[in-house]
N, C-alpha and C positions, 0 to 999 in steps of 0.2 A: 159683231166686230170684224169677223173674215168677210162680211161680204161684199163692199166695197172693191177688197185687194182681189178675190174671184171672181169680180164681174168683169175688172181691167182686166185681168189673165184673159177668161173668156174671148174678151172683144179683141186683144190683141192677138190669138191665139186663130179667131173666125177672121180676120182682116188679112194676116198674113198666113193663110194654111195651107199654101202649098210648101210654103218657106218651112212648116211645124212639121211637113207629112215628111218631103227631104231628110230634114232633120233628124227625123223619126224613123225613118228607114232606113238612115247611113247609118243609127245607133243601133238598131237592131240588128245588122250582119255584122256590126264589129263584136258586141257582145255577146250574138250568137255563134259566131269563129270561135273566141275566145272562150267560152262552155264547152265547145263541144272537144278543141284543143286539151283544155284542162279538166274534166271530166276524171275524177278520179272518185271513188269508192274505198271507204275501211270498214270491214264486215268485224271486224274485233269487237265484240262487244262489250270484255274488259275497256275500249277507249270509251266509251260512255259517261264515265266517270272521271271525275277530276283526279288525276295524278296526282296532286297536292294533300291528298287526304292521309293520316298515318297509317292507314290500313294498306291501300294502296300502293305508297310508299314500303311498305314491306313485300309486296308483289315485285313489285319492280326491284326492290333488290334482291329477292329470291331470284327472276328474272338472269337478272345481270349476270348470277353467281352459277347460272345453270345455262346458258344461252339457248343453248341446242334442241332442248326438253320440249321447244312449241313451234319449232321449224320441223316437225317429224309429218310423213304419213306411219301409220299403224298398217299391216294387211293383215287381215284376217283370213284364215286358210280351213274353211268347215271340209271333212270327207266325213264319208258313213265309217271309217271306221280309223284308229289310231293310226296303222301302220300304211292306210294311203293317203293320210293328212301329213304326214312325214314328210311321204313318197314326191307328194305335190310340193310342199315348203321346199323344199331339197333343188326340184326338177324349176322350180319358179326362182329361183335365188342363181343357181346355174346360170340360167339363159339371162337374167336382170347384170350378171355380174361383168365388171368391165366397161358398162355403158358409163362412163364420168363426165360425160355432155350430161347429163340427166340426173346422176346418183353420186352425194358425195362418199356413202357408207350403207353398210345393211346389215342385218345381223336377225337373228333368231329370239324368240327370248322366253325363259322358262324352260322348257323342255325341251324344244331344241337347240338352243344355247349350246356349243359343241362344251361349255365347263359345265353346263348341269346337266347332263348328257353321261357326261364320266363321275360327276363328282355327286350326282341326285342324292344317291342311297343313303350317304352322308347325312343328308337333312334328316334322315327320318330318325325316329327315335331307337336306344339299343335294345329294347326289345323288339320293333319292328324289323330292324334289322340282321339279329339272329333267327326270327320267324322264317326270314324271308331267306336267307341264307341255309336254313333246316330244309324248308323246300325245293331249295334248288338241288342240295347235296343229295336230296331223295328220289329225285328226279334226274339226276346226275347221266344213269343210262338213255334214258329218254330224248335228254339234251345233250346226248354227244353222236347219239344214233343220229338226229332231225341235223344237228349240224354236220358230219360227214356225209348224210346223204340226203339234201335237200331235194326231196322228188316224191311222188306217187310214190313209189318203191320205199323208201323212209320213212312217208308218213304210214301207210299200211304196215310195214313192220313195227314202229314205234306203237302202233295201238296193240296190233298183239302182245308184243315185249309189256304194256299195260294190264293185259289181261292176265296175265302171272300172277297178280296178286291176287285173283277169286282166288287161283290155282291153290295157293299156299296159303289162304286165310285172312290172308292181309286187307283184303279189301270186299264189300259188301256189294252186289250188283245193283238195291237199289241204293245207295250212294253214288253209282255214276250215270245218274237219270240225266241233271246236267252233262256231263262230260260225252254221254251218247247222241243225247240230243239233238246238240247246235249243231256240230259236223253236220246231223244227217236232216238236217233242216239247209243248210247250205249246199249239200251236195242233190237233194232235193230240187231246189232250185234251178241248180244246172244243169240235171238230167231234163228240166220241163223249157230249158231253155230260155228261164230271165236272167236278168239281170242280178247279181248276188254278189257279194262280199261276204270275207270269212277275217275275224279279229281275233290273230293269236292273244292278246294282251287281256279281252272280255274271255276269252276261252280260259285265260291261265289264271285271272281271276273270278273265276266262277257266279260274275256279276256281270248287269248290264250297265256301259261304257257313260261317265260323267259327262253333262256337254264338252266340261274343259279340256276331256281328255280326247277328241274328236276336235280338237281346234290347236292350230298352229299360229303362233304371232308373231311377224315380220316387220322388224321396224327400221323404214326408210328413212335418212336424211336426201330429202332431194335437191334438186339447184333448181332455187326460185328464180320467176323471172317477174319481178316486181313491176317494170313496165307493163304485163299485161292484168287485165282485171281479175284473172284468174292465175297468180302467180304460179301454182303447184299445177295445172293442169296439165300440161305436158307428161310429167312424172307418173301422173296421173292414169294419163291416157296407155302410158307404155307399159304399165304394170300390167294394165286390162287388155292391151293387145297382146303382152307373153301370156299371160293365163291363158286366150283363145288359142294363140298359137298349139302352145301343148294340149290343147283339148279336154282340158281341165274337167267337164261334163261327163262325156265316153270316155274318158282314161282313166279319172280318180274318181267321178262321182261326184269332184270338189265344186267346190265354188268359191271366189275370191270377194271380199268386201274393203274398202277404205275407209277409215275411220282416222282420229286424230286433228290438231290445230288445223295442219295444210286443210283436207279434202273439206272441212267442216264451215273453214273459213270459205272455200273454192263454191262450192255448195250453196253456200247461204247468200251469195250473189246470184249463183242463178238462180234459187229461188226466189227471190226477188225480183229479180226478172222475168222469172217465168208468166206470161200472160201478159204481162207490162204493156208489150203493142197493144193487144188485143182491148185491154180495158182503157188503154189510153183514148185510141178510135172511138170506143163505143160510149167513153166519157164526151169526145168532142162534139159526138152525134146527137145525145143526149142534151148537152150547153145548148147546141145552136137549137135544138125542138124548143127548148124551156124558153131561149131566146123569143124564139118565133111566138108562143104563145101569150108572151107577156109583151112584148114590142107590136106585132103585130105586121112590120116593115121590114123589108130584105135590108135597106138601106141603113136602116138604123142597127139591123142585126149586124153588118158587116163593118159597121163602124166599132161597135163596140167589141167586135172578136179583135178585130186587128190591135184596137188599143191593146186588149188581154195579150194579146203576141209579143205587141212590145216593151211591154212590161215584166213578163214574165219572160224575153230572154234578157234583158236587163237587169230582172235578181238573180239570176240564176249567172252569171257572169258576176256581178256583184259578192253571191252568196259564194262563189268557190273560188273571189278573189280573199276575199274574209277568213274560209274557213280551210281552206286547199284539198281538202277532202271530205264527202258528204259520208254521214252516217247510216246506218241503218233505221234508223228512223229520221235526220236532217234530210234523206232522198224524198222525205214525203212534203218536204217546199211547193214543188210545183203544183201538186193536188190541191194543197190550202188556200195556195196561189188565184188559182182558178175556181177554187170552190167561195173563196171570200171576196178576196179582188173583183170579181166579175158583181159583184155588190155594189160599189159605189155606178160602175156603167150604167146597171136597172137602176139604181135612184136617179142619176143625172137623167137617162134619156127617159124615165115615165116624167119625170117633172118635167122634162125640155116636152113630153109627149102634149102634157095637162094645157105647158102655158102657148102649145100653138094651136089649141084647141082655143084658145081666147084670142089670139094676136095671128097673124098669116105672117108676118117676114119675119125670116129662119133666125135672124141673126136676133132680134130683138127678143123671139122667144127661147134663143141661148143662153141672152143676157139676163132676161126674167129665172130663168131656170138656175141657174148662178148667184142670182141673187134669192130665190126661195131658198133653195137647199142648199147654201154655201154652209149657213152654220153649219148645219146637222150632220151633214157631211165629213168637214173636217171635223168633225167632235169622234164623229162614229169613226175614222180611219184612225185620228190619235188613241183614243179608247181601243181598239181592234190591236193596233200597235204595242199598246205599251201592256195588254196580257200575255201578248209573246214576248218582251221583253221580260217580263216578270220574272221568269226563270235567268237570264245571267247573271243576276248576284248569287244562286246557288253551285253548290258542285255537282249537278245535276248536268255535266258538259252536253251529252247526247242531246239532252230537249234546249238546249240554252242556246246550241247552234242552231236550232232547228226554230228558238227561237228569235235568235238575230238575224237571219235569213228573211223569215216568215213578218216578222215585226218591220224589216225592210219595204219588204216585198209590199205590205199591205202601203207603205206611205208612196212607194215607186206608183199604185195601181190606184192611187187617188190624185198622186201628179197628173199619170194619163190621163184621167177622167173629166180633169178639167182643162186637157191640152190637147193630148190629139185627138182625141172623142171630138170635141168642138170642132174643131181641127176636119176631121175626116164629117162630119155630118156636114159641115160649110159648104164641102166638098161634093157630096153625093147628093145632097137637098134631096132630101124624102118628102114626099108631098105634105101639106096640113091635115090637122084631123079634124072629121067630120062630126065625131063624137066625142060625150064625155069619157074620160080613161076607167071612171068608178066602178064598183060593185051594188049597185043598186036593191040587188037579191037582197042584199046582206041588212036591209032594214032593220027587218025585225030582230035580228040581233043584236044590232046596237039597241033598242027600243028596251029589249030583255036584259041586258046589262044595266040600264039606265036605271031600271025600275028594280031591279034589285042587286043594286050593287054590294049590299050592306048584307044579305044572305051569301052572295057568291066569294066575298072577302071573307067572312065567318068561317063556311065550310071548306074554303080551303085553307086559310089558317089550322083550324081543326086537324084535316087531313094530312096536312105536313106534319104538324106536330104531332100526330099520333103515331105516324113512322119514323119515330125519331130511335126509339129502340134500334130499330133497325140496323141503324148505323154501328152498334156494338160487334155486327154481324158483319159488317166489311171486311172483305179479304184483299191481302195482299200479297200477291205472289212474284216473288225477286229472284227466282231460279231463273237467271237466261237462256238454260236450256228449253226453258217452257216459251220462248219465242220464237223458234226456230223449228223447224217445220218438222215432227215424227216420221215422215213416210217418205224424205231422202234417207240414202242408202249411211251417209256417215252418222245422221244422230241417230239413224236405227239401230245400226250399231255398237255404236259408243251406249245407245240405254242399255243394250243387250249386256254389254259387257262392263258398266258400270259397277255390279256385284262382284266382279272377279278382284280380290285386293289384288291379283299381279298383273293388272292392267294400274292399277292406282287411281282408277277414274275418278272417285269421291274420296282422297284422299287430303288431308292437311296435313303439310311443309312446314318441318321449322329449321331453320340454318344456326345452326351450333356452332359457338367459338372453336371447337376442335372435337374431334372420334370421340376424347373420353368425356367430354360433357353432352358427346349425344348417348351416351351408354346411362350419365343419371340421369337425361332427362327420359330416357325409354323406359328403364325403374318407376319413372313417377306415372306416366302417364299410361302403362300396363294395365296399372291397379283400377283405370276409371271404367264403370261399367258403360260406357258409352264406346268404348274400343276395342274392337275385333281383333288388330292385328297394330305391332310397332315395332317398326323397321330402320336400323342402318346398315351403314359398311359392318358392324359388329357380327350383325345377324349372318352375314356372310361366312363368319369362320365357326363352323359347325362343332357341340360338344362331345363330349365322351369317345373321341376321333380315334383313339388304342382300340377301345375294345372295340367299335363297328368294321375297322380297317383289318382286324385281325379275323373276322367273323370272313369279311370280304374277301381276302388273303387265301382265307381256306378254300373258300368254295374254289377261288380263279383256278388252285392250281390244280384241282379235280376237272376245270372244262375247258382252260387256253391249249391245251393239248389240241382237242376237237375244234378250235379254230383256226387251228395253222394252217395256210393253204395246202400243204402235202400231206395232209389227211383227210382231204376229201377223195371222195370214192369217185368213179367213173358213172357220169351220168348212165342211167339206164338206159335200155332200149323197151321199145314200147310193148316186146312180148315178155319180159323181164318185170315191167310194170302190172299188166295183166297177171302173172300169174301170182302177184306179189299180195295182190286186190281180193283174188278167188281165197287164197290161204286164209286171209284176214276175216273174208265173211263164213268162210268153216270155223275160224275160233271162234267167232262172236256167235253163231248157234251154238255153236255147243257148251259155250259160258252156259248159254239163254236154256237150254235142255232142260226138262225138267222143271223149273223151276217159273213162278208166276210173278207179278207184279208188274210197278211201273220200271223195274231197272230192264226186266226180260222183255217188256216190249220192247223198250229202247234199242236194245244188241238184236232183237229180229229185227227193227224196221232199218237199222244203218247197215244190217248184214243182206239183207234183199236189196237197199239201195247201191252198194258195194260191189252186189253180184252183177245188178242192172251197167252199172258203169264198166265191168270189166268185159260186159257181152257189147258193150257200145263200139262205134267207131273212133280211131283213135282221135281225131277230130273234138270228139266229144272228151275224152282224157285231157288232150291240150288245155278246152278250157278248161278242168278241174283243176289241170297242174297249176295254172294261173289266178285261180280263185285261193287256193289252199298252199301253196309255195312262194307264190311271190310275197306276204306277207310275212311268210314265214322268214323271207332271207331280211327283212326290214327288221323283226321283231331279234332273232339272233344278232344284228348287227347293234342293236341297241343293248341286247345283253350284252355285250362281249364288250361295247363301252362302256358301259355302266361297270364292269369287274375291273377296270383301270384308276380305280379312284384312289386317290395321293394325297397325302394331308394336306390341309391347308389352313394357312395364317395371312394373315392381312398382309403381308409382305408378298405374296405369291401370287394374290389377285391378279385376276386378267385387269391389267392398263385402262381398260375399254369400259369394264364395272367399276372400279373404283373411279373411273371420272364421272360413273354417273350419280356418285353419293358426295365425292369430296373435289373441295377446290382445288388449285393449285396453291394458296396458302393457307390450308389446311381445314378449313370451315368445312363442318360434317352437316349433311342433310337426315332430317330426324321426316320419317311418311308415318300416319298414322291409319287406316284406316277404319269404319264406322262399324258398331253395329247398330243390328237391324235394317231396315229398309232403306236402303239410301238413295231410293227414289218417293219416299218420301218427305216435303222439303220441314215439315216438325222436324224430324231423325235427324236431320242434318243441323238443324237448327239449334238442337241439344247439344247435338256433337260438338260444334263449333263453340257454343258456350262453354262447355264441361272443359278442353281442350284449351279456352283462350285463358280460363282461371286457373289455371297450374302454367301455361306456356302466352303470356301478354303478347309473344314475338310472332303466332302462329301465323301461316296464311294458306291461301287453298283456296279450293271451288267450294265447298260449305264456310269456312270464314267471309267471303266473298258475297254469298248469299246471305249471310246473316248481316253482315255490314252493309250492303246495297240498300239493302230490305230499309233501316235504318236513315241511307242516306237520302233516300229519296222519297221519304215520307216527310223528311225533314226539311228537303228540298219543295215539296210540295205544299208545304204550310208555310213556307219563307215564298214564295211563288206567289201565293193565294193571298196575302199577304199585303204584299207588294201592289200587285193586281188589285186587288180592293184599294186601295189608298191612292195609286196616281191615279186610278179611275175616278175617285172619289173626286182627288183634287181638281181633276180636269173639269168635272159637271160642275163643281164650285166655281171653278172663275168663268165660267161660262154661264151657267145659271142663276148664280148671284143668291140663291136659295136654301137654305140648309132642308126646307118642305121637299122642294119640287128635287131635289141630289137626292133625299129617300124615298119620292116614287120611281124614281129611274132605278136606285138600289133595292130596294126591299123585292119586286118581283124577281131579279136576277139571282138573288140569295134564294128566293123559296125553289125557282129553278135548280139551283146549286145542289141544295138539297133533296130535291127528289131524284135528280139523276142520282146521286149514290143512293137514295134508297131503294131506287129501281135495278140499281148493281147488285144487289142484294136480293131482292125478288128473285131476278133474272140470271143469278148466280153469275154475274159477272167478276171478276177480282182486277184490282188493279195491277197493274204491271208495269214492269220498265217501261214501255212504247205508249199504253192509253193513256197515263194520268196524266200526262200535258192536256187532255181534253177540260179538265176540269178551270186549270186556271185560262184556257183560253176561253170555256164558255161564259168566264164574265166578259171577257173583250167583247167577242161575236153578241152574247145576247145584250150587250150594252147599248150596241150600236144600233138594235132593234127599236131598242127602248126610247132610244135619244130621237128617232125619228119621231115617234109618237108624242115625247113631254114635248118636244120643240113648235110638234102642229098644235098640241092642248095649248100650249103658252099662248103662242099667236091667237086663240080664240077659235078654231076649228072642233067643226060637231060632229057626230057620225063619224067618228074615224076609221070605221070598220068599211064605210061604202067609198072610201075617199080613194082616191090613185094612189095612197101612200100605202094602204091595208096592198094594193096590186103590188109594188112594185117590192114592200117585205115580206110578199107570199111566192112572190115569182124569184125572188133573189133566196131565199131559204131552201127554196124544192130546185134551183140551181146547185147550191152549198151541199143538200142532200144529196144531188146524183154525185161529183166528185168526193164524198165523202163514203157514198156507195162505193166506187171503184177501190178503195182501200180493203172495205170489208169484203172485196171480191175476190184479195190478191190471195194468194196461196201458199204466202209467207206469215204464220202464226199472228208475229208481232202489229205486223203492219194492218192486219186483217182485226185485229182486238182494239186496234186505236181506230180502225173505220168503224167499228161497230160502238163504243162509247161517244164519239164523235157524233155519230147519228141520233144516238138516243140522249146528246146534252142539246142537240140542237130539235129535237121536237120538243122536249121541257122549255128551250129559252122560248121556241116560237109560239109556245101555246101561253107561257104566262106573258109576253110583248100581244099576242093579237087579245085574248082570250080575258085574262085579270088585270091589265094593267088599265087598260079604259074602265072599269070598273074601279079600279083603288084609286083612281085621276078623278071622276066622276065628271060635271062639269065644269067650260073652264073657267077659270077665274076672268073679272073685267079688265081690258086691255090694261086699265091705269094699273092696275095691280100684278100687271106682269114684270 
């Protein structure tokens, strides 16, 4: 019924083609301006989904209620030890501050938070904090010696001033096997001239240092610049130039990381870009070889590239007139573009190839060619079309753009095929062909299908359904951190630090009408064993505040004495030093006299390292004082704030915490976080359940996962769906058959089918970004199909040797290489839908070349078509 209306197209299209090519090229730099002008990018992958959902719907009002929470960079501040992880957060926050081009705010958090800083002790419990208050009161001489005389000089008499206690009983030598030790493991170091650190804070707790407590966390609000594609980069960039500045490496040992909304989202652009040229080129080089292999003529290659140019800046103008912004997965337009699109080109010019193989004038074998393959044609571009349309009726937004883009694109790239394709061949007149286009080899194939077509429909009947189990075994993974590439510096980070509950990374939010109903809902949801930790403003006013404040009270005013500036001592001098060093390793033998074990080696081998350092040059003391003093004055400076701690009540909050729990009318934010592994997405998956049955209102990165996971399987059965039906309808007014619409269906379904059971095999899982493979591979392998029942109907044999087996083998291993360059990108997401992509498209091609001429068998008498 189309072929009539595409032969006129044709012939008016070959009559006036310069008038078509004009045309065609005034369209393609308007459309191509107009891309490249509005070109814009959203890496959110929260926007993938339909805002409309109540889940959703509670993000965005969490959102609203919290603004500020996902405009942040995170910096992370690793040193080898507490007091130059300080040193560096401290020396990095300095030189950052004042920039208000760049930074709207900064702040510390956790431990160096200047309120947990004074107020920490507080949190702990009141036996912790008499423990810890016993030790300092015990220590009291120690710590008033170290803080009036911070020096070589102080530290050597502070250890003898220690040794008083063998003296008088109080203490046992081998109990200061630690305490001997580490010093003389450090000062070891520096006599041999490496590189060494020394942690009063692992020294005073007689343990080795938690990662958490070697890491400092810096949390920027920066000024985005939305105009560009990397809004936060700037901010970005200036952090990473003050770290270099201070020499973060040779000063602290440190090293700075960015993590957070900003860098994450900034990131995930360039990974997606990353390679981009490079696969793009080697995709184009690729088309035009597979071109050449199947066309055979430069002429005809360049008629059908150009078409694909014009078409493909024509959706791509179209598509981001549509959508205003492409997604992390709708960027993958262009690829499908070119990998599908460039489909109808090889069917038009091998048919135009076949029918000037019979006729020599160009224009009659355009006409012919238009009229063989007009049906099939438009059958297969409508069909191609409307499995990417499939997805717009779900809330599956991410694939729905990607598929009204794409669902465009494919009907824009069947316009050209019959307009400027004709159009530019008119034009370039590539010579006739001398030969048939067929596969002749391929006889005995068809021969072996013929003759047993009724074994090879059996056994794979069989084989499908015996991997049906299989499918019980499909996975589905909806973490969108699992799309996003591991080996950028922010999602390395953010997994690194996911476990920390005071990062919050895996936590779920629920916004509480007011403080006191987030106090019962922390009551309820304490008790569930899926939660590690539950947090509000609440949690902030610490208990049993008399008795730890009165513990803290005592010790302060046994040591604020020794931190008053006018009670430090007069730096030494460096023979004052030395002789201070010599005393210290005469007590520490003579403790060691006598006496065996591991405590007496320890006081020989720190009392001969001691001796070594006091006969050194002073050069050599410098650095000790620097290895063993400079932390020293960090770690007193944290005591001496930490003994400043003041009660506190919810009224007394820093301005700065309390806005980051409660509104301005008064709605309290309830964080929960997980136990167990919360990079595991079951854990999270329980979490989120056990949490949404006590709290309906919750939301989060595990609600989020739990609900995606949901939506878009949902989405993908309402897709699949859809897909099937107007495919169906389409082959019905076309084919007029209810027989011949279930040979074209049934091998696409057994197709369908084995690619997930090959997902499965091949431990693939579906994901946010592949599972659009599935409903588009009824589109694509339909259109395989359609070309085959359309030549069986007409009465054609051998379809395996025919120009049409060429032109769906050379248009598929086109499909293949652009669907290659996806699985080549180096962005997770993107690289797992080139890879299901590939493997639905050798399922559709092998059951279109392979079963479907066997399930057709032969073909029916013209009358009977």
């Amino acid at each position: 019924m189309f072929n009539p209306i595409l032969v006129r197209i044709v012939n008016a299209c070959t009559r006036h083609a310069w008038s078509v090519i004009a045309a065609a090229l005034l369209v393609t730099i308007v459309c191509g301006v107009y891309a490249i002008r509005n070109f814009a990018i959203n890496t959110d992958i929260e926007a993938l989904i339909s805002p409309e959902l109540p889940w959703r719907q509670r993000e965005i009002a969490f959102d609203k209620a919290f603004p500020n929470r996902y405009d942040r960079i995170l910096v992370v501040v690793d040193a080898p030890t507490s007091e130059l992880a300080s040193q560096a957060a401290n020396a990095l926050i300095e030189r950052l501050s004042g920039r208000r081009e760049l930074f709207h705010s900064m702040r510390q958090l956790g431990r160096g938070d200047e309120f947990f800083a004074r107020n920490g002790i507080l949190f702990l419990s009141v036996e912790e904090v008499q423990r810890m208050a016993e030790q300092l009161d015990q220590g009291l001489p120690l710590i008033t010696l170290l803080a009036t005389d911070p020096s070589l000089r102080g530290l050597a008499e502070s250890l003898s001033l220690g040794l008083t206690g063998l003296q008088r009983g109080q203490l046992q030598l081998d109990k200061m096997v630690w305490a001997l030790t580490v010093p003389a493991d450090a000062l070891e170091s520096v006599l041999a001239g490496r590189p060494t650190n020394f942690s009063w804070h692992t020294y005073a707790n007689s343990r080795a240092a938690e990662p958490s407590e070697l890491r400092r966390l810096i949390e920027v609000n920066p000024v985005l610049d939305f105009a560009a594609l990397e809004p936060g980069r700037a901010a970005s960039d200036a952090i990473r130039k003050a770290a270099a500045e201070l020499n973060f490496g040779s000063r602290y040992g440190a090293r700075v990381r960015l993590t957070g909304p900003v860098p994450i989202a900034d990131e995930e652009f360039a990974t997606v870009q990353e390679g981009a040229l490079v696969n793009s080129i080697g995709t184009v080089v690729f088309v035009l070889l597979i071109l050449w292999l199947a066309l055979k003529s430069g002429r005809i290659i360049l008629a059908v590239f150009l078409s694909l140019v014009v078409g493909l800046s024509v959706t791509a103008a179209i598509g981001l007139w549509m959508v205003n912004a492409l997604t992390l997965i709708s960027i993958a337009f262009a690829v499908l573009f070119v990998g599908l699109g460039v489909d109808f080109g090889i069917q038009f010019s091998v048919r135009y190839r076949a029918e000037r193989y019979e006729v020599s004038d160009l224009r009659a074998a355009l006409a012919r060619a238009a009229e063989s393959a007009g049906t099939p044609l438009t059958l297969a571009a409508a069909a191609v079309a409307a499995g990417f349309f499939s997805f717009l009726p779900t809330a599956y937004r991410g694939v729905a753009e990607l598929g009204l883009i794409a669902g465009v694109g494919m009907l824009i790239a069947f316009v050209t095929s019959i307009t400027v394709l004709p159009a530019l061949l008119r034009v370039l007149n590539p010579p006739g062909e001398k030969e048939e286009l067929g596969y002749g080899w391929l006889a005995p194939v068809d021969r072996f299908l013929e003759r047993r077509r009724i074994p090879i429909i059996v056994v794979t009947a069989l084989v499908v359904f015996a991997g049906l189990p299989l499918l019980y075994f499909l996975r589905f993974d909806f973490n969108p951190l699992n799309l996003r590439s591991p080996r950028v510096e922010s999602i390395a980070t953010y997994l690194e630090l996911r476990s920390d509950p005071e990062t919050g990374a895996s936590a779920i939010q629920i916004l509480a009408p007011s403080l006191a109903e987030a106090g019962a809902i922390e009551e309820k949801l304490s008790k569930l064993p899926q939660t590690k930790r539950v947090m509000s403003l609440n949690g902030f006013v610490p208990p049993d505040q008399e008795r730890k404040l009165a513990a803290i009270k005592e010790v302060a005013e046994g040591l604020n004495p020794a931190f008053q500036t006018d009670s430090a001592l007069p730096a030494p001098t460096d023979e004052e030093n030395v002789a201070a060093l010599k005393k210290t390793a005469d007590d520490l033998n003579k403790a060691a006299a006598g006496k065996e074990g591991l405590g007496a080696a320890a006081a020989v081998r720190l009392a001969d390292l001691i001796k070594r350092l006091a006969k050194a040059d002073q050069p050599m003391r410098d650095r000790a004082q620097v290895t063993f003093v400079s932390p020293l004055l960090t770690a007193l400076e944290e005591l001496k704030a930490s003994l400043q701690a003041q009660p506190i009540t919810i009224d007394n909050l820093p301005q700065e915490l309390v806005n980051e729990w409660v509104t301005s009318d008064g709605r309290a934010r309830v964080e929960i976080s997980p136990a167990g592994d919360p990079n595991d997405n079951e854990t999270l998956r329980a979490f989120a359940r056990a949490v949404l049955a006590v709290a309906p209102t919750a939301t989060g990165g595990p609600i989020s996962i739990l609900e995606s996971g949901h939506t878009i399987v949902r989405a993908f059965i309402e897709a699949g769906f859809w897909a099937l039906t107007s495919i169906a309808i389409l082959l019905w007014i076309v084919l007029r058959r209810f027989g011949d619409v279930l040979l074209t269906l049934i091998p696409l379904l057994l197709a369908g089918v084995v690619t997930m059971e090959l997902c499965v095999i091949l431990g693939m899982p579906l994901n946010f970004a592949n599972i659009i493979a599935l409903p588009l591979l009824l589109g694509l392998g339909v259109a395989f199909k359609i070309y085959y029942i359309m030549a069986w109907r007409a009465g054609q044999t051998d379809l395996l040797q025919s120009s049409l087996t060429r032109a769906v083998f050379w248009s598929a291993l086109t499909t293949a290489v652009a669907f290659g360059s996806l699985w080549l990108s180096s962005h997770p997401g993107t690289s797992s839908m080139g890879k299901l992509l590939a493997l639905s498209l050798l399922t559709t091609m092998c059951a279109a070349v392979l079963f479907q001429p066997a399930l057709m068998g032969k073909p029916r008498n013209s009358s009977d078509v």
